[in-house]
C-alpha atoms as one frame of an Amber mdcrd trajectory, in Angstrom:
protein
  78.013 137.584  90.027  75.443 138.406  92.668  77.229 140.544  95.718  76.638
 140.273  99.000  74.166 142.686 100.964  77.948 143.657 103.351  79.816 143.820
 100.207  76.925 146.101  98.481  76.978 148.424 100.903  80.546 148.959 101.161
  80.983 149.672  98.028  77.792 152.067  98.187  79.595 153.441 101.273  82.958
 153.659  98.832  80.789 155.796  96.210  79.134 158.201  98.836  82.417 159.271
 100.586  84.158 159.761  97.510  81.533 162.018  96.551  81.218 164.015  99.657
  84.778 164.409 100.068  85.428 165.416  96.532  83.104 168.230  97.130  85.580
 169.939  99.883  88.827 168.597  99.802  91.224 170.245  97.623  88.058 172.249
  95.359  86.010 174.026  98.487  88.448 176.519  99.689  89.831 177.285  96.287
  86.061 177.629  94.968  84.790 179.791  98.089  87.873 182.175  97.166  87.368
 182.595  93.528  84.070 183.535  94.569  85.439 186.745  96.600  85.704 184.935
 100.425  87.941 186.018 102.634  89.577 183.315 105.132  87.032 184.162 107.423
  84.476 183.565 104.743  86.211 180.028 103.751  86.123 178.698 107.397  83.038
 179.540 107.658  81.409 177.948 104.504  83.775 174.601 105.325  81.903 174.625
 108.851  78.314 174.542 107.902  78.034 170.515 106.322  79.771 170.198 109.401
  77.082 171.497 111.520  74.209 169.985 109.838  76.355 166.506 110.954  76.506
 167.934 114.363  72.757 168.660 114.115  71.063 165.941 111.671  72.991 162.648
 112.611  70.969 162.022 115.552  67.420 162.643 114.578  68.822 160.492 111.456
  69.629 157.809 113.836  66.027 157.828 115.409  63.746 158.019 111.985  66.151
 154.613 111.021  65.032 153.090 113.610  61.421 154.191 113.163  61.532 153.249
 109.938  63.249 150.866 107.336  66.977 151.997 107.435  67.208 150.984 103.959
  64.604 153.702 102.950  66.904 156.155 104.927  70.137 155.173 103.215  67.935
 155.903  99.858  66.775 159.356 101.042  70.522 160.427 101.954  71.231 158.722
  98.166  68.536 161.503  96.584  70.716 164.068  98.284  73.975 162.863  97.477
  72.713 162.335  93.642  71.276 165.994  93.060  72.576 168.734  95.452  75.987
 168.494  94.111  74.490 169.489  90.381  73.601 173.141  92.486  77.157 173.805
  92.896  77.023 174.160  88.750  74.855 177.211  89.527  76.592 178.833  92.550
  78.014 182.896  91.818  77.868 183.901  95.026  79.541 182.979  98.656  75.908
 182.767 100.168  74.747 180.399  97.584  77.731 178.275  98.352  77.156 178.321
 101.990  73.455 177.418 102.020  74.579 174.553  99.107  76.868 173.077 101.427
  74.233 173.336 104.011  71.769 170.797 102.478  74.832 168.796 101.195  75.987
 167.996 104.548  72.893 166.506 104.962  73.576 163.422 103.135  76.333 162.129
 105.311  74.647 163.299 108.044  71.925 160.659 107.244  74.101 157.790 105.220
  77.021 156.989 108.404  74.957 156.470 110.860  72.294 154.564 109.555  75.028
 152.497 107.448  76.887 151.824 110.587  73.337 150.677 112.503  72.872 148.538
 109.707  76.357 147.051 109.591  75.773 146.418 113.355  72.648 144.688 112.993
  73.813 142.510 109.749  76.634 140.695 112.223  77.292 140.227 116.120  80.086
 137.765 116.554  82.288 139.421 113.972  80.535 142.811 114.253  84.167 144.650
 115.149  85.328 143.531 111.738  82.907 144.207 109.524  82.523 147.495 110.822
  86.066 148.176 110.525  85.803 146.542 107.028  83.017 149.511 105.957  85.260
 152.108 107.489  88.086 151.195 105.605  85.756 150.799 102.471  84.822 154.505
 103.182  88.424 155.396 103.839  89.308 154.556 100.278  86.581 156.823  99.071
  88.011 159.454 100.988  91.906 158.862  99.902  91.107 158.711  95.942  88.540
 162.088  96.815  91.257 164.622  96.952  93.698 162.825  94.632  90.946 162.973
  91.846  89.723 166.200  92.619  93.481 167.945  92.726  94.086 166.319  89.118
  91.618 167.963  87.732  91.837 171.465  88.780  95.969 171.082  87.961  94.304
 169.720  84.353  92.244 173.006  84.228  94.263 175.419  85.893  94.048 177.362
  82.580  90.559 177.852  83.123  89.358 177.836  86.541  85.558 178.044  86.813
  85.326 175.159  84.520  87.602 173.141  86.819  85.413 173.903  89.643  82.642
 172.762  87.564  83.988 169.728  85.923  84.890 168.554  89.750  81.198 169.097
  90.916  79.664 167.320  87.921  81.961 164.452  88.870  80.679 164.595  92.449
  77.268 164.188  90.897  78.352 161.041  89.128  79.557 159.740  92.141  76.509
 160.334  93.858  74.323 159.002  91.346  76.397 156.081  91.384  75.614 156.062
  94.919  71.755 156.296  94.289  71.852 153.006  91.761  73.597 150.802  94.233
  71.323 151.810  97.050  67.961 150.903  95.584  69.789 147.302  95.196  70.019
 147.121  98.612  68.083 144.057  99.933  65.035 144.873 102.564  66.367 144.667
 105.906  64.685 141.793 107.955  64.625 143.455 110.992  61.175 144.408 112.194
  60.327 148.317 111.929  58.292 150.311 114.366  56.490 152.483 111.684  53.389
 152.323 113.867  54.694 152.975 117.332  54.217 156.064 118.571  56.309 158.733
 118.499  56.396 158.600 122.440  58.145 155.263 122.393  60.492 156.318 119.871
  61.587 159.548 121.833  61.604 157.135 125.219  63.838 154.530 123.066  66.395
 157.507 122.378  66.155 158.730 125.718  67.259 155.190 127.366  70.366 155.756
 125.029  70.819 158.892 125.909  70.758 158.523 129.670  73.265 155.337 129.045
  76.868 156.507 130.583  78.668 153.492 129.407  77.603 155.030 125.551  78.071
 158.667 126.609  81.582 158.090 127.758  82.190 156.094 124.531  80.875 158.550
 122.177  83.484 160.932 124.309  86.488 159.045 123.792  85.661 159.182 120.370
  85.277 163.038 120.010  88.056 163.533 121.843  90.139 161.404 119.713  88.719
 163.452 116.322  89.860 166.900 118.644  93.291 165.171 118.444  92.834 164.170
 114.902  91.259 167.475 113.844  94.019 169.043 115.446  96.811 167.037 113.496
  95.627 167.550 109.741  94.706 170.823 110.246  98.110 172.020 111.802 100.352
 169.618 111.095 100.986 170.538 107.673 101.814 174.481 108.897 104.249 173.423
 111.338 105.863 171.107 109.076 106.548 173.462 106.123 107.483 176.637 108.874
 110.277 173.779 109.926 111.139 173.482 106.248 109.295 170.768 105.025 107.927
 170.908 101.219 104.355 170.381 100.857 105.066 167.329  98.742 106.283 165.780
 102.099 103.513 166.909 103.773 101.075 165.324 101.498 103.194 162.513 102.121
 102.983 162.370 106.014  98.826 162.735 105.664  98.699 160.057 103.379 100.554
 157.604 105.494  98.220 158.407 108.455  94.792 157.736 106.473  96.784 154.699
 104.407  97.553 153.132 108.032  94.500 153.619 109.723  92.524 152.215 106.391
  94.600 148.837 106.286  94.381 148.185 109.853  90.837 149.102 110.658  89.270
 145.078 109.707  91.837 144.053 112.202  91.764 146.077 115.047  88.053 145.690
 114.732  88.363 141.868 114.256  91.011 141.843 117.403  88.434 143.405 119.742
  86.014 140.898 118.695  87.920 138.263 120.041  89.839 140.149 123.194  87.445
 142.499 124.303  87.009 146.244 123.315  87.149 148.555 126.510  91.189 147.687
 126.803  91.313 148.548 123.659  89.901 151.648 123.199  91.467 153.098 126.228
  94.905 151.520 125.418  94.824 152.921 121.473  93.304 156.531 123.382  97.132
 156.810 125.084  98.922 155.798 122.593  97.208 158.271 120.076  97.905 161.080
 123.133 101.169 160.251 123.131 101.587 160.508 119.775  99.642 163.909 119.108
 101.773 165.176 122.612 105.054 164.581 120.968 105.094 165.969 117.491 106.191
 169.421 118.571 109.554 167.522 119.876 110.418 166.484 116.346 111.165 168.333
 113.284 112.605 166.689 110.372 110.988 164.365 108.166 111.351 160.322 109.200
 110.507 160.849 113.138 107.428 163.126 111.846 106.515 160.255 108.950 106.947
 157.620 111.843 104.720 159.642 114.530 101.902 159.763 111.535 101.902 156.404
 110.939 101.543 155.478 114.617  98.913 158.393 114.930  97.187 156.287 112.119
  97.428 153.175 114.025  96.544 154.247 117.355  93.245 155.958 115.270  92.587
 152.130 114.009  93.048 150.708 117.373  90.501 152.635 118.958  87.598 153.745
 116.558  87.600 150.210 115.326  86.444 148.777 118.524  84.238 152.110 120.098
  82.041 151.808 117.123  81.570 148.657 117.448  81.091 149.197 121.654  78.417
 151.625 120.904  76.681 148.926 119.199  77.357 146.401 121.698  76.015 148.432
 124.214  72.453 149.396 122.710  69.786 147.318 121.551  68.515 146.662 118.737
  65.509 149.086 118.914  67.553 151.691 119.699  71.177 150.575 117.431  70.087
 153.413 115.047  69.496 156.155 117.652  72.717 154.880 119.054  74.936 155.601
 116.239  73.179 158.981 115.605  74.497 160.028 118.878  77.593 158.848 118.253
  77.854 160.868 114.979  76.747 164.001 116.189  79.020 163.774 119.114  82.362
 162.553 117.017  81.667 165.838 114.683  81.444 168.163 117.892  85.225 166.331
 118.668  86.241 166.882 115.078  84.946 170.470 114.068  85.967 171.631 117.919
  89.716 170.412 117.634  90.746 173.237 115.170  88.747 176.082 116.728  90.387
 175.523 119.589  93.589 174.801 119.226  93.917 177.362 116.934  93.322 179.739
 119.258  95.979 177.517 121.228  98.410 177.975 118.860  98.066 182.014 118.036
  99.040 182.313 121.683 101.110 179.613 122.581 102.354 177.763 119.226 102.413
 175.279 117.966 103.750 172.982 120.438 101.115 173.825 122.771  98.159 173.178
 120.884  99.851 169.114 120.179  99.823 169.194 123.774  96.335 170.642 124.427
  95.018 168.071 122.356  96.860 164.853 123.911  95.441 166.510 127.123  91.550
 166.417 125.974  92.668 162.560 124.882  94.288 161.190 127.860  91.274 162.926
 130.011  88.930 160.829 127.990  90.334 157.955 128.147  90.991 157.841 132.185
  87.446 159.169 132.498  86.307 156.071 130.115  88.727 153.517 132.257  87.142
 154.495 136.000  83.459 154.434 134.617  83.255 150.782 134.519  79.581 150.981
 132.787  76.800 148.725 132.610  77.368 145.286 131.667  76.905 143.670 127.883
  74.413 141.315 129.089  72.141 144.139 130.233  72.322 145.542 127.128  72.288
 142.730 124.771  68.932 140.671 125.970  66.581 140.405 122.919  69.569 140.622
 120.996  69.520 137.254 118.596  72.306 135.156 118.787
């Protein structure tokens, strides 16, 4: 059975966040320890793929739409299929660190540039689909940890060979990941290999200088503060008030379970009704939520808060995605999404560092609240900037 070029790359997009997230989550910190880090030294190796997102996603974003984004979902496939064999060779904390760098380089590349394509493949239902790759991606990222965990409790006997055994299986993944992208039909959009660079750095500076997709890419980060904020701290207040770390596990996986089921519909529902309401109406309700976990203690009101954390996650990243788009053209869709990247992992890789620093001083409690600040900010700030109109921003877009 022949799939689909949408279903292909979901899948592919299945295979390469498995991958990634199998290389951190639960084997990085344990690794970066049995190497001799100190938590200092953890935090700061779990940081750098982050960074290179930070960094890489936008020029990723600009080369795609330069060039074929199908040869850029390739290139990020070459990374994803080979760096995590280096791991095999890793003895010291340095060589993990500047591992992890070039790693991080692969998602840095593939999310954007999948999402531009996604975007480009469909208009009336583009909400959907996108939210139909998320959850696709979300998946990969559930069974990641799961997987991973299983085999270092398998190997616990031994535990440089479990480290090893879960890197090789990253590498699988990855290569997995290579196959199904060189499947990938051509895209039929035109490229711009032969404009020059000028253009392309005026065609990201048009996006750039775009408030309606600045203030989007905002609400976005500052939802991922919030969210950063909840998975990383969450699970310490919750066992300090008693909580096992069984139930814990338990209250994460709700959160990623909901927002991965209800993505494809929140995306498909702002389709149809429109997405500004939506994002700013899912941005409160998430800042409620994140504001009113320190109020709660025992387990059902903190499982219920997670999966309407989840929810209000669905309700807004499925339809500011899918604004971004909406908002850019074609020529610039790639650049678009690069920005939006680089400014979602400044929201996400922020949240902890700061509310950590919160929460030495001031608790817990203070840091939920700090964070449902940052949200409801953003999402007043995106309400009063009305923006530029679609119709602006969608000529030359085909129908």
């Amino acid at each position: 059975m022949r799939l689909s070029p949408f279903l292909l790359l979901c899948i592919t997009g299945l295979f390469a966040i498995f991958s990634s997230t199998i290389s951190k989550s639960p084997v990085l910190p344990l690794f970066a320890a049995h190497l001799g880090a100190d938590p200092s030294g953890v935090g700061f190796v779990a940081a750098v793929s982050a960074f290179t997102g930070v960094v890489f996603s936008i020029p990723a974003g600009i080369l795609s739409d330069r060039f074929d984004k199908r040869k850029m979902l390739i290139l990020s496939s070459c990374v994803f299929s080979t760096v995590p064999f280096l791991y095999l060779a890793v003895t010291q904390i340095w060589q993990l660190a500047v591992v992890r760098f070039f790693h991080g380089f692969a998602t840095a590349i593939f999310i954007p540039v999948a999402m531009a394509l996604v975007s480009e493949l469909f208009h009336e239902e583009r909400g959907e689909k996108m939210g139909w790759f998320s959850t696709a991606t979300l998946f990969g990222r559930f069974m990641a940890p799961i997987i991973g965990g299983s085999i270092i409790g398998a190997l616990a006997f031994n535990p440089g060979l479990a480290y090893k055994t879960v890197y090789i299986v990253c590498g699988l993944a990855g290569t997995v990941t290579f196959l199904l992208t060189i499947i990938i039909p051509q895209s039929e959009t035109p490229q711009h290999e032969n404009q020059a660079w000028g253009d392309t750095v005026e065609t990201f500076r048009t996006v750039f200088s775009n408030k309606a997709i600045l203030i989007t890419c905002a609400v976005e980060a500052a939802i991922l503060f919030a969210y950063g904020t909840f998975e990383t701290f969450l699970p310490l207040y919750s066992v300090r008030n008693g909580l096992s770390p069984y139930a814990v596990g338990i209250l994460l996986s709700a959160q990623v379970i909901t927002l991965a089921l209800s993505k494809p519909i929140m995306g498909r529902f702002s389709d149809r009704h429109g997405r500004r309401p939506q994002i700013f109406t899912g941005a409160l309700i998430a800042a409620a939520c994140i504001g009113i976990f320190s109020l709660f203690r025992s387990f059902i009101p903190l499982l219920a808060l997670s999966i309407a954390f989840g929810f209000s996650l669905s309700i807004v990243t499925s339809a500011s995605s899918a604004y971004v788009a909406d908002l850019s053209s074609r020529e610039a869709r790639g650049s678009a999404m690069g920005l939006l990247g680089s400014i979602m992992d400044m929201g996400h890789t922020t949240g902890p560092l700061v509310s950590g620093f919160v929460a030495a001083y001031s608790g817990f409690g203070m840091a939920f609240k700090g964070a449902s600040l940052v949200l409801a900010v953003a999402a007043f700030v995106f309400w009063m900037r009305r923006g530029i109109k679609l119709k602006s921003c969608l000529n030359k877009e085909e129908r």
